[in-house]
C-alpha positions in Angstrom: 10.3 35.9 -8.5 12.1 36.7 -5.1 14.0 33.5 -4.0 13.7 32.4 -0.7 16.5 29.7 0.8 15.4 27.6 3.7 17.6 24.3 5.2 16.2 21.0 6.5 17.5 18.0 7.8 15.2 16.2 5.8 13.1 17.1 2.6 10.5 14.8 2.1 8.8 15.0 -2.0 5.2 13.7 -1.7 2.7 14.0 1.3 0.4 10.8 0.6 0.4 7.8 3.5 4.2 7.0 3.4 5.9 10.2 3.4 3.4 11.8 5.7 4.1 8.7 8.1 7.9 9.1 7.7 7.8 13.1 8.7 5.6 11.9 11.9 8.0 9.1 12.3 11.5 11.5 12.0 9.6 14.2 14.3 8.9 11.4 16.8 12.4 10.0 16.7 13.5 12.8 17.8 14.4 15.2 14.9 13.0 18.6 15.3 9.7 19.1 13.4 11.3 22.7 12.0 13.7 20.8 10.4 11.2 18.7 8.6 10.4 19.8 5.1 7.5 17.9 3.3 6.4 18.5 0.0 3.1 18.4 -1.1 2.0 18.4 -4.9 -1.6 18.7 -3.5 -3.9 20.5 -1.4 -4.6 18.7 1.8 -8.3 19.2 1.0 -7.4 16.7 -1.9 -5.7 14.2 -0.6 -8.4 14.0 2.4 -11.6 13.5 0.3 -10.0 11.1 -1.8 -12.6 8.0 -1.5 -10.4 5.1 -2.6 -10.1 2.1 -0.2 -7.0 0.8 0.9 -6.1 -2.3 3.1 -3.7 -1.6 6.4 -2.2 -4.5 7.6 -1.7 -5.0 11.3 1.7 -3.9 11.5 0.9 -0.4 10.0 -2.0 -0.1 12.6 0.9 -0.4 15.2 3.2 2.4 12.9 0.0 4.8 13.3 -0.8 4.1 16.9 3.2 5.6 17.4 2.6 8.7 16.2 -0.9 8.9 17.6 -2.4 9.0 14.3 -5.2 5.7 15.0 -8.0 5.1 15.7 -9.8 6.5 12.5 -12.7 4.9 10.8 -11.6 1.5 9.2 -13.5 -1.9 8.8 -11.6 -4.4 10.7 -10.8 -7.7 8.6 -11.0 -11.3 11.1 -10.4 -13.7 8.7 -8.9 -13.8 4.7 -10.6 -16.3 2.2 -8.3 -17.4 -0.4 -9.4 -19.2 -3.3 -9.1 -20.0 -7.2 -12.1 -20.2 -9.2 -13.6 -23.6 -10.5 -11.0 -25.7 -9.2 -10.8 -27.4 -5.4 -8.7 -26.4 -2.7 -9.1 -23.0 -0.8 -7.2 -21.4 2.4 -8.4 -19.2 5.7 -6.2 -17.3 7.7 -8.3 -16.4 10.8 -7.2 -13.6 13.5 -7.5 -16.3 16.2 -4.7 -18.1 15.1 -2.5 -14.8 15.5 -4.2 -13.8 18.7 -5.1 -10.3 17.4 -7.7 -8.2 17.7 -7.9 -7.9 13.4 -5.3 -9.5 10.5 -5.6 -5.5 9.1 -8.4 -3.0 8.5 -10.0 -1.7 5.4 -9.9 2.2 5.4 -10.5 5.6 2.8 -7.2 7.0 1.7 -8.8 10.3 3.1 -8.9 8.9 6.7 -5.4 7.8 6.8 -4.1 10.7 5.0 -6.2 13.1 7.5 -5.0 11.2 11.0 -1.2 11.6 9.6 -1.9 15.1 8.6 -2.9 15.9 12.1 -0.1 14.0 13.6 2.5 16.0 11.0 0.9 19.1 12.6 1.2 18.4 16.2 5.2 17.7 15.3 5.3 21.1 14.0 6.7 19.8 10.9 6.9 22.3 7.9 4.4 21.9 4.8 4.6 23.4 2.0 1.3 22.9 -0.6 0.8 23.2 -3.0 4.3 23.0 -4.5 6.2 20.5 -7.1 10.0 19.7 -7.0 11.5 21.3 -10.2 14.6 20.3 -9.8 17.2 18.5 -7.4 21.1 19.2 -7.3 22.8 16.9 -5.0 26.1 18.6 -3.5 29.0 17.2 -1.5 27.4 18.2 2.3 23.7 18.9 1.1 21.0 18.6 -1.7 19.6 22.1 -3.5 15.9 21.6 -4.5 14.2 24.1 -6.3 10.3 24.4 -6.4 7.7 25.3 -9.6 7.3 28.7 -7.6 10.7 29.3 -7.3 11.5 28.8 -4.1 15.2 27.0 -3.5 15.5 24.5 0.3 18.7 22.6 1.2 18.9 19.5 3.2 21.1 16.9 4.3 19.0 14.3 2.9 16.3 14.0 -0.1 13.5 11.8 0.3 11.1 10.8 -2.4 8.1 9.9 -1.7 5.7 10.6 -4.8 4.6 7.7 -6.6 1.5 7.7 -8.5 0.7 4.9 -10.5 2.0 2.0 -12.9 1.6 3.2 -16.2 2.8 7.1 -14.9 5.7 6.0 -14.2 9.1 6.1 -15.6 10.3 2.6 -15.7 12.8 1.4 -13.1 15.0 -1.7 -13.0 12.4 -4.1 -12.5 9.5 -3.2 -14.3 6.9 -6.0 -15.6 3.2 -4.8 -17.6 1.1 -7.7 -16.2 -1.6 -7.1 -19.0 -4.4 -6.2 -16.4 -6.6 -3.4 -15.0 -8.1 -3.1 -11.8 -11.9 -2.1 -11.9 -12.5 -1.2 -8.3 -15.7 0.0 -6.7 -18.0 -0.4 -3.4 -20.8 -3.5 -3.8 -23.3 -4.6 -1.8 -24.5 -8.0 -1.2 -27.6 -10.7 -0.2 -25.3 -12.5 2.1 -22.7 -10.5 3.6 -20.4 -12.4 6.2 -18.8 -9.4 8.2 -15.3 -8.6 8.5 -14.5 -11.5 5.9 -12.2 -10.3 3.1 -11.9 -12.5 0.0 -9.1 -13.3 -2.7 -10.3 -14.8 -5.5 -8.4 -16.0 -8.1 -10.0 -16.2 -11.7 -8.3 -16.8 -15.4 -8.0 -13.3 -16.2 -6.3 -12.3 -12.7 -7.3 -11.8 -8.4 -11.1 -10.6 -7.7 -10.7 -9.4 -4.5 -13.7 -7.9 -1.9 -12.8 -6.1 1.3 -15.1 -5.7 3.9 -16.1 -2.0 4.3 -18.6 -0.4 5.3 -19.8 3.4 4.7 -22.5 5.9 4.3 -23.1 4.6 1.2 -24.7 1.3 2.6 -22.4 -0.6 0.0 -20.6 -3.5 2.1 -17.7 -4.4 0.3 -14.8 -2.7 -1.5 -14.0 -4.7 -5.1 -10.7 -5.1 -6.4 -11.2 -6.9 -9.9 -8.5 -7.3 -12.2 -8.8 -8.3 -15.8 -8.0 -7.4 -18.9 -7.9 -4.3 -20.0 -9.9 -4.6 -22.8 -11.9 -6.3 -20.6 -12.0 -3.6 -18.0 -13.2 -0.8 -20.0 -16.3 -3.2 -20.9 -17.3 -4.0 -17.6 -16.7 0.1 -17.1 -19.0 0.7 -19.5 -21.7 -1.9 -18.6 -25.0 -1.1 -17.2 -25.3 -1.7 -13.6 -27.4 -5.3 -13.5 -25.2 -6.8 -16.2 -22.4 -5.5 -14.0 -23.6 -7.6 -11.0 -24.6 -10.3 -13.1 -20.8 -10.8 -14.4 -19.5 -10.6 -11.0 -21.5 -13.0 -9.4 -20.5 -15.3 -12.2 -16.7 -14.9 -11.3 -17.0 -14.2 -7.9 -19.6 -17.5 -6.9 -22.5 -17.3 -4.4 -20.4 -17.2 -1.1 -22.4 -13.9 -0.3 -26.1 -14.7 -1.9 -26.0 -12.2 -5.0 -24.2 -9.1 -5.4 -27.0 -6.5 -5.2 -26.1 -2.6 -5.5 -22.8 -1.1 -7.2 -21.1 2.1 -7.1 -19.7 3.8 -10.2 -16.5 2.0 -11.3 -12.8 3.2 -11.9 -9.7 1.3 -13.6 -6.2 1.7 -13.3 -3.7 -0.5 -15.4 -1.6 -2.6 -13.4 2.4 -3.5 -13.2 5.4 -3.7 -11.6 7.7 -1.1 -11.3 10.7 -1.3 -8.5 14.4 -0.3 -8.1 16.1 0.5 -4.6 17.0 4.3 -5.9 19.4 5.8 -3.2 22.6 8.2 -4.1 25.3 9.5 -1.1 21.9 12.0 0.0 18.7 11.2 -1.8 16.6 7.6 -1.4 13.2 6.5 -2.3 10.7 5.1 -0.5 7.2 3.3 -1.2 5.5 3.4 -4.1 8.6 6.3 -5.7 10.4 2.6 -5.3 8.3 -0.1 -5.6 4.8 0.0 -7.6 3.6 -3.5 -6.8 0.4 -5.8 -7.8 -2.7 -5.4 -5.8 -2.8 -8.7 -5.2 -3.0 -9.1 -1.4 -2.7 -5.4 -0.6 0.8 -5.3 0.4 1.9 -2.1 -1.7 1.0 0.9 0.9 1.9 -1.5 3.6 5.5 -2.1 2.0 5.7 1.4 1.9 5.0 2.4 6.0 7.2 -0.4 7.1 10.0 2.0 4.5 9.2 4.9 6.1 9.8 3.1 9.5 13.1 2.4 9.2 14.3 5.0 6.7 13.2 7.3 10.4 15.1 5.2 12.7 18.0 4.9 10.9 18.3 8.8 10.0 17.6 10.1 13.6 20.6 7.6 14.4 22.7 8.4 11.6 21.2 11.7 9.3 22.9 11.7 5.8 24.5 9.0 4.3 25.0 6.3 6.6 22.1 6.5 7.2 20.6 5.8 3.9 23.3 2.8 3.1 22.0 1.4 6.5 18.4 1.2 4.9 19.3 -0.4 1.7 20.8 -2.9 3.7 18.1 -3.8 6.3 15.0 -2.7 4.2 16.6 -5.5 1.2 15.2 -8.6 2.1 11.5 -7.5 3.3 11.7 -5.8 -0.3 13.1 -8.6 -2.1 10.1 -10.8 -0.3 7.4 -8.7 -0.8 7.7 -8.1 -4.4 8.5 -11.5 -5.5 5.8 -12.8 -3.3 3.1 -10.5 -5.0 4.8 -10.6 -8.6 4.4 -14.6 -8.3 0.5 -14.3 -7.0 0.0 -12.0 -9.8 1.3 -14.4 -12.5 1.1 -17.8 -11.3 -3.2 -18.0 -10.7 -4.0 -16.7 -14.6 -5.0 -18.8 -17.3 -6.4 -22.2 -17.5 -5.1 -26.1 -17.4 -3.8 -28.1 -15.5 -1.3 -26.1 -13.4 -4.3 -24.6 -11.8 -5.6 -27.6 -10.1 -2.0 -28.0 -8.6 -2.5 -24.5 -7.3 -5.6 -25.0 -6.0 -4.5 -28.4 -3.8 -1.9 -26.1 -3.1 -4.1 -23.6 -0.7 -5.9 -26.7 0.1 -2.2 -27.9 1.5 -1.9 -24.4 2.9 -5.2 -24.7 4.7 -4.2 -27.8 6.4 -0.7 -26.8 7.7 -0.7 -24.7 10.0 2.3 -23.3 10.8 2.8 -22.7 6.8 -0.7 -20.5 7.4 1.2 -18.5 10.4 3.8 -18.0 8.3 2.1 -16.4 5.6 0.1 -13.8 7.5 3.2 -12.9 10.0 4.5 -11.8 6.4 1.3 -10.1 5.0 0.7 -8.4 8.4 4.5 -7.3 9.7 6.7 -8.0 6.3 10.0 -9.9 6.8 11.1 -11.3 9.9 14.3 -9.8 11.0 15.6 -6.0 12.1 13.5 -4.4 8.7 10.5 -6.4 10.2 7.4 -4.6 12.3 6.9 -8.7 14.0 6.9 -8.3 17.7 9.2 -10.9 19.8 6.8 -13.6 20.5 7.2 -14.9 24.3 8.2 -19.0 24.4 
């Protein structure tokens, strides 16, 4: 095959959320959009009509609105019920205490993946699909990267960006099997309160339902982890014995779960390392594959990509990336160990669960503790990694 050779400031390997936000993000910084490379294993048809819902925090609707790639359709979510089955004590955080307009939004991958598609175009950034990295060679001054067709691009910097999921993975330096898959699928509801998402913490792991609604008249998008075993049953399981075991684990704060759609599962662990060499660095889930558990992964991953694009239209090559290990550690560091813990700490039974339940309960009644923890869901750590805007006073 003939071999064409192209050069880049910046080849991007994987065209979900995050590296589609970083190529809008570099283009917007001021880095020339022909000088963008982004690599995309599938056709954009694919990635657009892919139906599974995702959680954006506020701070990524304020990433998208830069590169003009919001509003899309999304569910907005005004307040977040935390809880932990059969034992006392539950927390609210509630968008009136931020003064915002939503804590986050519940969305299709297909919608976020088609606005930052659009806004990838506009920066005339180049896209090639579909195409799969065979192989990388870093050099001294540039790194060689060869495609599955052949083809052969340089740039000064390598960005990966592909992450698929846990399970898929090869393992990194922090890597943890939590013994749980997530069944997730759109249910509907007696009772519905809108705009109300739900974390529900049960023996066998977080039951979580996301306020979305869709064509399909369903109401809610679940996120119930148990395990695995236990997942492929409730797979299997006709659709009223279905709804009966959910409303036994979930409780009857929306009436009775009514209508669901078919169900998928995906097994669930940790999987992170801060991969960077003198030219190549990783970003989102191609460095950290975290717990569902309050829907910080993809989040993590667009506050990455905002940096990582500040940093290299300041500094392209290696500066660059050392100056984003640095400032992206701590937010990182948080994130993970805050999710890792939520994952781990809520399963099982005895006593320890009663201390975590007064422990939301506690949560609930302090306030500022309550600020704290949604300024961290909704912009990541404070500091120069962070998306929090200065508050005035």
């Amino acid at each position: 095959m003939e071999q064409h050779h192209d050069t880049y400031e910046v080849a991007i390997c994987g065209a979900g959320p995050v590296g589609l936000a970083l190529a809008a993000l570099l283009a917007r910084r001021g880095i020339e959009g022909k000088r963008i490379a982004l690599i995309d294993a599938r056709a954009l048809g694919q990635s657009i009509s892919d139906p599974r819902s995702i959680a954006l925090a506020w701070g990524s609707r304020m990433l998208l609105e830069e590169v003009a790639a919001w509003p899309f359709p999304a569910t907005p979510i005004h307040s977040i019920h935390v809880s932990r089955r059969g034992h006392l004590g539950r927390s609210l955080l509630d968008r009136d205490e931020q003064d915002l307009e939503a804590l986050g939004y519940v969305t299709r991958y297909g919608e976020v993946v088609d606005a930052l598609a659009r806004a990838v175009d506009r920066a005339g950034v180049e896209v090639i699909r579909p195409a799969r990295v065979a192989s990388l060679d870093e050099g001294a001054d540039h790194v060689a990267i060869t495609l599955d067709d052949g083809r052969t691009l340089t740039a000064q910097v390598a960005v990966g960006a592909e992450g698929g999921v846990f399970g898929q993975q090869e393992d990194k330096a922090h890597t943890r099997d939590y013994g749980q898959s997530a069944v997730i699928a759109r249910v509907s509801c007696s009772s519905p309160i809108p705009h109300r998402a739900f974390e529900r913490f049960t023996d066998e792991g977080p039951l979580a339902l996301l306020p979305q609604e869709g064509a399909d008249g369903h109401r809610y998008a679940l996120v119930w982890c148990v395990k695995p075993e236990r997942a492929s049953v409730l797979q299997a399981m006709e659709e009223s014995r279905f709804l009966l075991e959910l409303n036994e684990a979930f409780g009857g704060r929306l009436g009775r779960f009514t209508k669901v759609s078919p169900r998928m599962s995906y097994p669930l662990g940790l999987n992170a390392e801060a991969h960077a060499t003198t030219r190549t660095v990783a970003i989102g889930n191609a460095a950290q594959t975290l717990h569902p558990v309050a829907g910080q992964g993809l989040n993590l991953g667009l506050r990455d990509a905002a940096v990582l694009a500040r940093l290299l239209a300041r500094c392209p090559g290696p500066e660059g990336i050392g100056r984003f290990l640095d400032e992206r550690a701590q937010d990182r560091k948080l994130t993970i160990a805050l999710t890792d813990a939520m994952a781990r700490a809520f399963v099982g039974s005895g006593p320890l669960q009663s201390v975590l339940g007064l422990g939301l309960a506690t949560l609930d009644a302090v306030k500022p503790a309550r600020t704290l923890l949604a300024e961290v869901m909704m912009y990541g750590r404070r500091g120069g990694s962070s998306l929090l805007p200065h508050r005035q006073g």
